[in-house]
C-alpha angles and dihedrals in degrees: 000000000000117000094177123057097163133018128189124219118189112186132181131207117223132153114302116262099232077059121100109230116229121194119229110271078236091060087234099120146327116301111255092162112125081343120142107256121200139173111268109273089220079064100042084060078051099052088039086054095043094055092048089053086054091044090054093047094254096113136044104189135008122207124198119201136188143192121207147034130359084273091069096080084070095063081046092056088053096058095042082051090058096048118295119134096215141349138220115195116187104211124227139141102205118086116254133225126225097254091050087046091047092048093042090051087042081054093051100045084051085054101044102026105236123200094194124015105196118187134164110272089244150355116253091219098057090011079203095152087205106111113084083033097060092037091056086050094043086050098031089233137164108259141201117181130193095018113194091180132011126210119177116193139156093356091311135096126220110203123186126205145194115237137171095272097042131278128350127192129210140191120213130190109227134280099054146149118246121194106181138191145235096277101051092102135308119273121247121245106236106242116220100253078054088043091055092040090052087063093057091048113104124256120196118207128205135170120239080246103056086065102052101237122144098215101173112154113255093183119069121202108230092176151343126207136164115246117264118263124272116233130232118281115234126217114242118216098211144354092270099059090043089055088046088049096046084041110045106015098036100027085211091132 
């Protein structure tokens, strides 16, 4: 029997994780210019879940949506590639915050009708944590965050988690909201015949003011600047040494 007849993807593109991030000359950000971008690899594991869901009859129609620039439509054709059905992407070129993520997705679930939105726990870029949080308040939803393993059955999902002492499982009502991590399963790669039907998929736009979200900024950035390097590690030669070193030259003890 199918649990699931709609599930919603939101993906973000960010700078690819083999990339070395530089920081602006102006201290005002991180450098994108001319910089591989990539989908997030937290939503890749998402989209990857969500197809599975369909394949297994769970699920009827994925829908991937992004925030940002034009660009973004390419992060959208990746997850269509890789199994959505169609994308919306909501332009802008300012950076948005969590909460404004989190009000623009509760606008669009309004809109579609969603019985699950599954999203990857963070963005490696913020790493904030905050998104599917601040959506399942918003909504007033059912969540289950960190899912390690998802089970949908008779109009429920069991997540299970991984916790510090080990693993914790949860039962949530539907609809709910699902931010999932690294474990869940392993992302496909979009074959090339996947990779030609994706650009014939439909993909919906919408402006942060057709949908009626005040998405003014409410953090401001003072600086940004790289950590400073580590230095080189030194061999010890005893415990002794070790103890003198941790004792005198790093005062950790």
């Amino acid at each position: 029997m199918k649990q699931i007849m709609k599930v919603l993807v939101p993906i973000k593109r960010v700078i690819d994780y083999n990339v070395k991030v530089r920081v602006k000359a102006d201290k005002t950000g991180v450098e994108i210019a001319n910089v591989k971008m990539s989908m997030n690899p937290f939503d890749e594991i998402s989209v990857e879940e969500a197809v599975r869901m369909k394949e297994a009859g769970k699920a009827d129609e994925i829908i991937a949506v992004s925030i940002g620039v034009q660009q973004c439509q390419e992060t959208i054709r990746t997850a269509l590639a890789m199994g959505a059905d169609r994308g919306i992407h909501i332009k802008t070129d300012e950076d948005i915050e969590p909460l404004a993520v989190a009000k623009l997705l509760k606008a669009l679930v309004e809109k579609e009708s969603p019985e699950l939105v599954i999203l990857g726990k963070q963005a490696i870029d913020d790493d904030s944590n905050q998104t599917g949080q601040k959506l399942a308040a918003l909504l007033g939803w059912a969540q289950g965050t960190f899912a390690s393993k998802i089970d949908l059955q008779n109009g429920k999902a069991e997540i299970t988690r991984e916790v510090d002492s080990g693993l914790e499982i949860m039962e949530v009502n539907l609809p709910a909201i699902v931010t999932v991590d690294l474990r869940l399963n392993e992302p496909r790669y979009a074959s090339l015949p996947n990779i030609m039907k994706a650009k014939k998929k439909p993909i919906d736009e919408f402006s942060i003011a057709e949908l009626g979200i005040d998405a003014t900024s409410r953090l401001e950035i003072l600086s940004v600047e790289a950590p400073k390097q580590r230095e080189a590690g030194v061999m010890v030669d005893s415990v002794a040494s070790l103890v003198d070193k941790l004792k005198n030259e790093a005062r950790v003890i």
